[in-house]
C-alpha positions in Angstrom: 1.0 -31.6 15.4 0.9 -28.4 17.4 -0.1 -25.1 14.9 2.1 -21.9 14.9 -0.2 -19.1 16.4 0.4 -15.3 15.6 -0.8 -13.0 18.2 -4.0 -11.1 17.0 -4.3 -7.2 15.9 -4.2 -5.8 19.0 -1.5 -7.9 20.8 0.4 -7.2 17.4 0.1 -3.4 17.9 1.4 -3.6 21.3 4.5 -5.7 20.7 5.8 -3.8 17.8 8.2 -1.6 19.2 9.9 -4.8 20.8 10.3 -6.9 17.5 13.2 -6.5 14.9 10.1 -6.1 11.9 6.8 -5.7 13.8 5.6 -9.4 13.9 5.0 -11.2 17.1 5.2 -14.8 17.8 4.0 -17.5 19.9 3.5 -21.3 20.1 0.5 -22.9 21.4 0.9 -25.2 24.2 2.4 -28.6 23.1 5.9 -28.0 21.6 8.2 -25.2 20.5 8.7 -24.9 16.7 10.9 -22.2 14.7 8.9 -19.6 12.6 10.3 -21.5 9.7 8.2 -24.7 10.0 5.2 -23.3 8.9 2.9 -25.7 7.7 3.0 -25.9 3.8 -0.6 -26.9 3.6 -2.0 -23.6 5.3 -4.2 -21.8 3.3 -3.7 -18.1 3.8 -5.8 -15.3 2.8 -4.2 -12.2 1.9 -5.6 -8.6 2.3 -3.8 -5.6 0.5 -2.5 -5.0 -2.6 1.2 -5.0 -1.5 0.7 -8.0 0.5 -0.1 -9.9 -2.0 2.9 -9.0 -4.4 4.9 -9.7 -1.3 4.0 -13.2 -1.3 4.2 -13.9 -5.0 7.1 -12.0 -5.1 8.7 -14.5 -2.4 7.5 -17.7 -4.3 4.5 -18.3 -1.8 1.8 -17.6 -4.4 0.4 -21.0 -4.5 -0.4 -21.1 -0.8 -2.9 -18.4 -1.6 -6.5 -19.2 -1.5 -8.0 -15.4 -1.6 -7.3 -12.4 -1.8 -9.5 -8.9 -1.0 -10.1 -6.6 -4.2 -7.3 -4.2 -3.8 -4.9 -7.2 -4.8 -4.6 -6.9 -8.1 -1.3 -7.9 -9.0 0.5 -10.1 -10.6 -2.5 -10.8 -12.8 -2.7 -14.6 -11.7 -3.8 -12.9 -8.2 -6.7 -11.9 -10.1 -8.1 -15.3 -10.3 -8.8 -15.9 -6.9 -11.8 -15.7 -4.9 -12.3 -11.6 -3.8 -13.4 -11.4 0.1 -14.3 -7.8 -1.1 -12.8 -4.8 0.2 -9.8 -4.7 2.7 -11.5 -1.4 4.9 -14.9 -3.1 4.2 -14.6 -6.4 4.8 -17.9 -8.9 5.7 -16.7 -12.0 7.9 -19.0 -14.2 5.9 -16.9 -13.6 2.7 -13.6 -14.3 4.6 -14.7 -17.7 6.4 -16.4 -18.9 3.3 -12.5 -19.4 2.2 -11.8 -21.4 5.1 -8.1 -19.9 6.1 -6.2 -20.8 8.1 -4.0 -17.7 8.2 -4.6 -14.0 7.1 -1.8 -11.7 6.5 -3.1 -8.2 6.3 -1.7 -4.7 5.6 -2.7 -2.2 8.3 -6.2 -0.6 8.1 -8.6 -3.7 7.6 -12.0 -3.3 8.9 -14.4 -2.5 10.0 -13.9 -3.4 13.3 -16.7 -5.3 14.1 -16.1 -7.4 11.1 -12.5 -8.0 12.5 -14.3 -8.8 16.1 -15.5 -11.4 14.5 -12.6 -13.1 12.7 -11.0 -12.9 15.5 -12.9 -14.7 17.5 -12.8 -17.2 15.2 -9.8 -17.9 16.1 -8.1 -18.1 12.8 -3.9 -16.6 12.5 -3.4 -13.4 11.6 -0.8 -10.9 10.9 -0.8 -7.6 10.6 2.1 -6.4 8.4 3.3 -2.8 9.1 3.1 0.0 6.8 5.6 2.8 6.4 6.5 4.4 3.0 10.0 4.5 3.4 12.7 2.3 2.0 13.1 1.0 5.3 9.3 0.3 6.1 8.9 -1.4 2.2 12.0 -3.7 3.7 10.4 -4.0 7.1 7.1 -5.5 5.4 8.7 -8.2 3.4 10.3 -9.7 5.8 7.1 -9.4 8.2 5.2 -11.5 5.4 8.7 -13.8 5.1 8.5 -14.5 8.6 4.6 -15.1 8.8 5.1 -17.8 6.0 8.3 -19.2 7.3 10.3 -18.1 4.2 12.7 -16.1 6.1 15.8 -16.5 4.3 13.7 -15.6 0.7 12.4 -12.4 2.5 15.6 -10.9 3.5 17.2 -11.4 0.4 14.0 -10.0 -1.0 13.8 -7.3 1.1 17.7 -6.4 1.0 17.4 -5.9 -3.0 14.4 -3.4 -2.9 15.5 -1.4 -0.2 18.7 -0.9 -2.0 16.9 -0.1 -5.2 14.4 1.5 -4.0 17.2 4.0 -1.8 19.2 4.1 -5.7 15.9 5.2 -7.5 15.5 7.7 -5.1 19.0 9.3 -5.1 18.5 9.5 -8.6 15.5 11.1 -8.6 16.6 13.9 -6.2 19.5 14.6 -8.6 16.9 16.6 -10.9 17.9 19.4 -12.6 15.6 22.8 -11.2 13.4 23.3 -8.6 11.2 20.7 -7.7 7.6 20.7 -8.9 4.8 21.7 -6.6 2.6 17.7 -7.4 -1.3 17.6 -6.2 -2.2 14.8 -5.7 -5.8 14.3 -6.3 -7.4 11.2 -4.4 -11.2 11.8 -6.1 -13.2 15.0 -8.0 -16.7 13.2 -7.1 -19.5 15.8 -7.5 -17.0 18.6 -7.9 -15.2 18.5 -4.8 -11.6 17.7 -5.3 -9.9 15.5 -2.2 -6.5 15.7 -2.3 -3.6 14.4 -0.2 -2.0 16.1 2.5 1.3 15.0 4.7 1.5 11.3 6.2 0.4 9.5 3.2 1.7 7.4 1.1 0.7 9.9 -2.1 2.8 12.5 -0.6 6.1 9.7 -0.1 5.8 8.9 -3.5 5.6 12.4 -4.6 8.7 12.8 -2.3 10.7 10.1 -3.0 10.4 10.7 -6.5 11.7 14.5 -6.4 8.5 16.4 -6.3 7.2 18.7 -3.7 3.7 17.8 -2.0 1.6 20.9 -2.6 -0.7 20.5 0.3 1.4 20.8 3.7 -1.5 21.7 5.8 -2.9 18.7 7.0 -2.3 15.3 7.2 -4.0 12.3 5.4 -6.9 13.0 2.3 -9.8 15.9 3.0 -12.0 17.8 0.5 -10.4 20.8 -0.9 -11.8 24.7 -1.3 -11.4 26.0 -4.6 -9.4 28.8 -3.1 -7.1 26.1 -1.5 -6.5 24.4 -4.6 -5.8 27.8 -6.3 -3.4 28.7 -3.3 -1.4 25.6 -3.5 -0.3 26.5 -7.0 0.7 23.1 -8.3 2.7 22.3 -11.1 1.1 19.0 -11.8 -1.5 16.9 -11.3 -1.3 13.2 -9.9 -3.9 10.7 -9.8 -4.5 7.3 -10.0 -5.6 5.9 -13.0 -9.3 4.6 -12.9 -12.7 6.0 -13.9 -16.1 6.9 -12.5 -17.0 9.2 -9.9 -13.8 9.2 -8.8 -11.5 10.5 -11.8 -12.4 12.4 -14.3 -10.9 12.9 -18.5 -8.2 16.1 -18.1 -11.1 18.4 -20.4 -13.4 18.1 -17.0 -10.5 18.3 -14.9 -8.9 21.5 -16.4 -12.3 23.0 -16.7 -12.9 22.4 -12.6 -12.9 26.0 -11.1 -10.7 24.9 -8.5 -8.1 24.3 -11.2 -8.8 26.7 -14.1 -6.4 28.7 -12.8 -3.6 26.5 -11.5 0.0 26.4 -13.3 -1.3 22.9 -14.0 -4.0 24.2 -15.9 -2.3 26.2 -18.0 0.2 23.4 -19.3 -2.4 20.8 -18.7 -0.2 18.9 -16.4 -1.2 15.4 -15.0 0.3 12.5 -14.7 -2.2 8.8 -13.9 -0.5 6.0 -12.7 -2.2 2.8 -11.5 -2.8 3.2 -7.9 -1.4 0.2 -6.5 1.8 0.7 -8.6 1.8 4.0 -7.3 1.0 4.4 -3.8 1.3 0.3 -2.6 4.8 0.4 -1.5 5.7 -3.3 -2.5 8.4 -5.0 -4.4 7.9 -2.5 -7.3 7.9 0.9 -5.7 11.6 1.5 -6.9 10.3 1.3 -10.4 7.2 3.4 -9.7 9.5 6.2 -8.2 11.5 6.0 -11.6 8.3 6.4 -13.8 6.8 8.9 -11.8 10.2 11.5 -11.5 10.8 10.9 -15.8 7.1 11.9 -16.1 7.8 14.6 -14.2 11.5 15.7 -15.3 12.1 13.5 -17.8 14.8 11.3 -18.4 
């Protein structure tokens, strides 16, 4: 029985402008077969978070026989074997799984590792990412297509796009001037890394009424303390976890970066888990609504 191919990475990246959701198809020699015959017995590994609610979210969780560590949701994900980290991921831990099929979110790596998998000839799909309700729409039915559940995915896809456009246009409806948000991405040894434009931090932050504070760049960098004091925010937003990375809102409001902040002064900050938050998955229309009444209420 001939096997569905899906074109690597690179081939992938070339032929998304061409394709009605960025996913590009081929048949090996031997027989044509619709995207929708995809072999029931496939084990697929899936890397990222939002991925991986994708594909319990479209009743294709028990097809799963991995996952990387950023997928942790629903919790039954959880108790799969972890290939480790999506951006650092070691080809050993992926073909000691035996897939036959990856689906990935964008920004796997490192490269070398992926040189590897892919000479190893096993499927794999690269699902777009784009934090818009069109993009969220665009990546379910990219991981519909990839798992020939189609007709599941658009429906899917149709009902959180609408939400997630509802939540939105709710959100926008606040009453006042939108609050300056900081997002803060890490505060290891004192140095605050915050997000700029392009990310997903500053969609959220968008989407859900605020204002990003920090327009001069694009993606996460370390911040001065003078930056942070220029950028005046309102509130704070960061993901909910520990360690290096976070740090209890007495440290935080005591950081000299901050002291000094509007933030500071009504000791402002909102934690949200960070896949919740920033994954931009079946349940971003929700996390839009949590994150505008924490920061308007309602």
């Amino acid at each position: 029985m001939p096997r569905l191919f899906l074109l690597p990475l690179k081939s992938l990246a070339a032929s998304v402008s061409v394709l009605a959701f960025g996913l590009a198809l081929a048949v090996l020699p031997g027989g044509a077969r619709d995207a929708e015959a995809v072999e029931d017995d496939l084990r697929v590994l899936s890397i990222g978070g939002s991925v991986t609610e994708i594909v319990y979210a479209l009743g294709q969780g028990d097809r799963l026989v991995a996952r990387d560590t950023t997928s942790s949701f629903p919790p039954e994900a959880v108790a799969l074997p972890d290939v480790g980290y999506i951006r650092a991921l070691s080809p050993e831990g992926v073909l000691s799984v035996n897939p036959d099929l990856i689906i990935s979110e964008e920004g796997a790596g490192p490269p070398e590792a992926l040189d590897v998998l892919h000479a190893a000839a096993i499927d794999w799909v690269t699902v777009p990412e784009d934090p818009t309700a069109e993009g969220v729409a665009q990546k379910i039915r990219a991981v519909g297509a990839a798992l020939g559940a189609r007709d599941r995915a658009e429906a899917l896809a149709a009902t959180v796009e609408a939400d997630l456009k509802a939540a939105a246009a709710k959100a926008a409806a606040h009453d006042g001037a939108p609050k300056r948000v900081l997002f803060i991405l890490s505060t290891q040894g004192g140095r605050i890394m915050a997000s700029g434009t392009g990310t997903a931090a500053a969609a959220i932050i968008g989407l859900a009424g605020g204002q990003n504070a920090i327009t001069e760049f694009e993606g996460y960098k370390p911040l001065t303390d003078e930056a942070v004091s220029q950028a005046a925010p309102d509130v704070i937003l960061m993901m909910d976890r520990g360690g290096d990375h976070g740090a209890a809102d007495d440290e935080l409001f005591a950081m000299p970066a901050l002291v000094t902040t509007p933030a500071a002064e009504t000791r402002s900050v909102i934690r949200m888990d960070g896949l919740y938050l920033l994954g931009f998955g079946p349940r971003t229309a929700q996390a839009v609504s949590d994150l505008s009444a924490h920061l308007y209420g309602g």
